[in-house]
C-alpha positions in Angstrom: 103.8 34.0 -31.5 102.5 32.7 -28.1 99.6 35.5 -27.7 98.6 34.6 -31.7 98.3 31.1 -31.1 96.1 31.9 -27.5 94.1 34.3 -29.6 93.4 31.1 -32.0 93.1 28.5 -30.0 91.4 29.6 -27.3 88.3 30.4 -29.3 88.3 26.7 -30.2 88.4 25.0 -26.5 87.3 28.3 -24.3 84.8 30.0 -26.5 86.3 33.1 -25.6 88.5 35.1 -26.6 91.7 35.2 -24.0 92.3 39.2 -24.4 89.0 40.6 -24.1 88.7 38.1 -20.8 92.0 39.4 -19.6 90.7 43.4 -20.2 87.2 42.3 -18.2 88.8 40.9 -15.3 90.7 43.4 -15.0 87.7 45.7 -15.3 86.5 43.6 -12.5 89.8 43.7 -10.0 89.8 47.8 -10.9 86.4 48.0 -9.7 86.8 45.6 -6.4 89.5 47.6 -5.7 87.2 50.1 -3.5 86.7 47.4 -1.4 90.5 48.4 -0.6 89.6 51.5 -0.4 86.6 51.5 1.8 86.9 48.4 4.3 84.8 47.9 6.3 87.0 48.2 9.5 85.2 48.1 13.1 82.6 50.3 12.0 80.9 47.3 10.0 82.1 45.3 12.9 80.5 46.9 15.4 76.5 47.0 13.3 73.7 44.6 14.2 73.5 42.0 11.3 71.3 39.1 10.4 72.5 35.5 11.9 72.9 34.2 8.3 75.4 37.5 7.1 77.8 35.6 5.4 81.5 35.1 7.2 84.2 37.5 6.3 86.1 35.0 4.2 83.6 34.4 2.1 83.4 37.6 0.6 87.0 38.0 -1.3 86.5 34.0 -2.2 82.8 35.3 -3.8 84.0 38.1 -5.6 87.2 36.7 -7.0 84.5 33.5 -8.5 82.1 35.8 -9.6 84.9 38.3 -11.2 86.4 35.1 -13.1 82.4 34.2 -14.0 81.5 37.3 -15.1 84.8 37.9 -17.3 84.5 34.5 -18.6 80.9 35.3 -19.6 81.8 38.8 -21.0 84.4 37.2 -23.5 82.0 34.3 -24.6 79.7 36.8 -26.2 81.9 39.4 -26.9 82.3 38.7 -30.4 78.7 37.6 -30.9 76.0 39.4 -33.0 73.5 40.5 -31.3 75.6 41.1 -28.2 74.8 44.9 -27.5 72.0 44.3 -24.9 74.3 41.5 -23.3 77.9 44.2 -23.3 75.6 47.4 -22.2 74.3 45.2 -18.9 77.7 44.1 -17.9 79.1 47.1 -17.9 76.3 48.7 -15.9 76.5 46.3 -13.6 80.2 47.4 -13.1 79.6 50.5 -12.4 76.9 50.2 -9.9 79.4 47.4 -8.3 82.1 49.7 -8.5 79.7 52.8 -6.9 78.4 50.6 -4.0 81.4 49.6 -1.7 82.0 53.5 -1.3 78.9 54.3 -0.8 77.9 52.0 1.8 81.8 51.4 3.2 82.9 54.9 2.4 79.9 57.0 2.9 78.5 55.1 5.9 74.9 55.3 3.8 73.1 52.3 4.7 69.5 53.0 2.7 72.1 55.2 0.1 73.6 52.2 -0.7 70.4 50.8 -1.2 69.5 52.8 -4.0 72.6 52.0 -5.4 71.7 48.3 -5.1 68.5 48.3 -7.1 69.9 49.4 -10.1 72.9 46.8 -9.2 70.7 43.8 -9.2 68.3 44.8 -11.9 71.8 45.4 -14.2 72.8 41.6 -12.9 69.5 40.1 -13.8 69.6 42.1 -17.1 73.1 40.9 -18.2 72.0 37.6 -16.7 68.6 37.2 -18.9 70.4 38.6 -22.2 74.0 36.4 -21.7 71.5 33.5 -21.8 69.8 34.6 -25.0 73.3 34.6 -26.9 75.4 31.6 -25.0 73.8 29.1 -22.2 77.5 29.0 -20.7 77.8 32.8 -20.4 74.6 33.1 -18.7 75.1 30.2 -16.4 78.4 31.4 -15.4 76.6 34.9 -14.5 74.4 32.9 -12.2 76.6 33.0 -9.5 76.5 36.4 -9.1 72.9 36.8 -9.2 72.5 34.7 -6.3 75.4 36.6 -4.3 74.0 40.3 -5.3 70.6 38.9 -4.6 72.0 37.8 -0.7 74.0 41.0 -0.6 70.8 43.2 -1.2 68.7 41.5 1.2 71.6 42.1 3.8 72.3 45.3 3.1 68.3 45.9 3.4 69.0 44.0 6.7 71.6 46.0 8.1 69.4 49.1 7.4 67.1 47.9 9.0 69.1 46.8 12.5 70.9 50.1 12.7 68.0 52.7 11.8 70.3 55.4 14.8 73.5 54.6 12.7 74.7 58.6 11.1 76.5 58.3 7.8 79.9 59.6 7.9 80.7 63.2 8.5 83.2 64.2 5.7 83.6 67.5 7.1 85.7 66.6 9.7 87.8 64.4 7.6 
């Protein structure tokens, strides 16, 4: 009875539906799990980064906002017509988010991870430009994360740049 009465009233004061937010932010958590995964250890600690390289605890407070944004924007438009464009973008984006953290964490691929990020911040904008054609709250709410994948690319660019001698990982030896 509870879940039927979220399902309807939710709609009504959210304009999303509760479930489908629930399944994409746990989409989100599965794929920010290979931060787990892949931390970045003294290895990151140890590279040459830009004076404005955000502090550590900013990164889990920006990616649990933006994974709450993002979900929130996903479910706003999930049932609307017209929403293909808008679905096909955020899931992109989660891939390429899910596909980064190993590659630049895991693998130790600093311009690897850059190709990774293009395609990252081009899926962003994408789902960012077409949440905004179907609801002005889901596309605000991806706005967030824009910015922070915008900042992330220009440091990771950054940090390519400062450790040009820095080998990617030998996975031989593992």
């Amino acid at each position: 009875m509870n879940l039927l009465v979220t399902r309807r009233i939710a709609p009504y004061v959210l304009g999303m539906d509760v479930f489908v937010f629930v399944i994409l932010l746990g989409t989100c958590f599965a794929a920010g799990a290979t931060g787990a995964l892949f931390q970045p250890g003294r290895w990151y600690q140890a590279l040459n980064k830009p004076v404005w390289t955000p502090p550590n605890w900013a990164f889990p407070l920006a990616w649990t906002t933006i994974y709450f944004s993002v979900s929130f924007a996903g479910a706003r438009v999930a049932d609307m017509e017209g929403n293909a464009v808008a679905l096909a973008f955020w899931a992109m984006q989660a891939g390429f988010s899910t596909l980064w953290t190993p590659v630049f964490f895991g693998l130790r691929r600093l311009r690897g991870a850059l190709l990774v990020m293009l395609p990252l911040w081009l899926s962003v904008f994408g789902a960012t430009l077409a949440m905004f054609e179907l609801d002005r709250a889901a596309g605000l709410a991806f706005l967030p994360y824009m910015i922070w994948v915008t900042v992330a690319a220009a440091l990771n660019y950054r940090v390519a740049q400062l450790n040009p001698t820095v080998a990617p990982r030998d996975l031989s030896a593992d």
